[in-house]
C-alpha positions as CSV (number, residue, x, y, z in Angstrom):
1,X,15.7,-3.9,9.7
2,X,13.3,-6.8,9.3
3,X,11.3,-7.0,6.7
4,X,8.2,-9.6,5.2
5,X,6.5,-9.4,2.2
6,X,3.7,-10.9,0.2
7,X,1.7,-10.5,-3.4
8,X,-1.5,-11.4,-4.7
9,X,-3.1,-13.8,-2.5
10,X,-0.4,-14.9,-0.6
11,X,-0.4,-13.8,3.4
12,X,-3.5,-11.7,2.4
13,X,-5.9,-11.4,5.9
14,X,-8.6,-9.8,3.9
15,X,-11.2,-10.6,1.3
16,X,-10.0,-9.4,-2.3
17,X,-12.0,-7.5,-3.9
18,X,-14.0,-9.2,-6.7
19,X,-12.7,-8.6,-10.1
20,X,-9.0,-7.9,-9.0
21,X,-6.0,-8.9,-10.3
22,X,-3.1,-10.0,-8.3
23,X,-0.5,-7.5,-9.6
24,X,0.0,-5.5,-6.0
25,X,2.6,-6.6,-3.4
26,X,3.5,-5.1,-0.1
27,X,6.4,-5.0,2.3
28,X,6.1,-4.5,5.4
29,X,9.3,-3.4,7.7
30,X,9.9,-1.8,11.1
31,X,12.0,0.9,11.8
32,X,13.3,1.9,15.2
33,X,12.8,5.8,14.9
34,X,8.5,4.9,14.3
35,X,6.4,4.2,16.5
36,X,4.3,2.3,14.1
37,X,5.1,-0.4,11.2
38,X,5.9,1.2,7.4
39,X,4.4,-0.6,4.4
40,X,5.0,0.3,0.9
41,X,2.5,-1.0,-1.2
42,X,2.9,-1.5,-4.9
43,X,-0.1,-0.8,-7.1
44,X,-1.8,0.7,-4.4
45,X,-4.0,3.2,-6.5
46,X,-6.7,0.6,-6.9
47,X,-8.0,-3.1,-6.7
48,X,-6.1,-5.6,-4.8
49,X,-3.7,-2.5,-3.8
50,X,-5.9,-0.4,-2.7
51,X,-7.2,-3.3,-0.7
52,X,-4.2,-4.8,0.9
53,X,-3.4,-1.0,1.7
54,X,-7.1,-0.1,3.4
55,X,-6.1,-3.8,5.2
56,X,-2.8,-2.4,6.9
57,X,-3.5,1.1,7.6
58,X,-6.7,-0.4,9.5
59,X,-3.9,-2.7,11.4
60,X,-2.0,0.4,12.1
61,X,0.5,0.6,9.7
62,X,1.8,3.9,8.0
63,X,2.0,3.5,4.3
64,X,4.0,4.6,1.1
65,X,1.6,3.7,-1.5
66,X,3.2,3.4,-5.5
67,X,1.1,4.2,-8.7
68,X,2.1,4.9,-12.0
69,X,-0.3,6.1,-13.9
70,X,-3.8,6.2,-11.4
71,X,-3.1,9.1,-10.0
72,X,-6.4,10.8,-9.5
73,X,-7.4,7.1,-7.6
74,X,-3.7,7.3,-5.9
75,X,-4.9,10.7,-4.4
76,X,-8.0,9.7,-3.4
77,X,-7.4,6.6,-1.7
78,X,-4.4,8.9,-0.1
79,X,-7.2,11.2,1.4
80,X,-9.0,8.3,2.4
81,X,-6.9,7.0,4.6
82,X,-5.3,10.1,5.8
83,X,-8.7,12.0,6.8
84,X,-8.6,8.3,8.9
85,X,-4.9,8.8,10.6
86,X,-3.3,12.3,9.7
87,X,0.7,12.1,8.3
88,X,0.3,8.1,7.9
89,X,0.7,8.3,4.2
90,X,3.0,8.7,1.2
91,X,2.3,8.6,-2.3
92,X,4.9,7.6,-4.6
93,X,4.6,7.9,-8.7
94,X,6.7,5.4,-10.8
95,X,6.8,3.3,-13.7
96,X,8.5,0.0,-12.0
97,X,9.1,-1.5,-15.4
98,X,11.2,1.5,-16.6
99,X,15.0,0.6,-14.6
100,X,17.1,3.4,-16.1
């Protein structure tokens, strides 16, 4: 399955927000059994995350946002976006540093 992926500024077709800090990435893949494109978007719960998630959902893409700790902005933003397009996203809780 192809895949492409970007962080911080990098690939980014919208603004960034003011005051964000570039500590969110996406990847972006296409599976055969959707009939639209899957992100997952790390850090999605606010900021440049939250951004570069509003950015591909509005481009159609269904999403699997991460947070660790945000969670009460994760479900928001969640709501957001699925009051928009219904079943097009996933929240995901984990602490990426932690590799046990």
């Amino acid at each position: 399955m192809p895949a492409t992926g970007f962080c911080g500024q990098a690939s980014r077709p919208w603004p960034l927000p003011r005051g964000s800090r570039r500590d969110a990435c996406a990847i972006v893949w296409r599976m055969d059994a959707t009939p639209r494109p899957v992100a997952l978007v790390t850090g999605a719960a606010r900021r440049l995350g939250a951004a570069i998630a509003r950015g591909l959902h509005a481009a159609g893409y269904d999403l699997a946002l991460h947070y660790r700790s945000s969670a009460s902005d994760a479900q928001a933003l969640a709501g957001e976006l699925d009051a928009a397009r219904p079943g097009s996203v996933l929240l995901l809780q984990a602490d990426l540093a932690q590799f046990d």
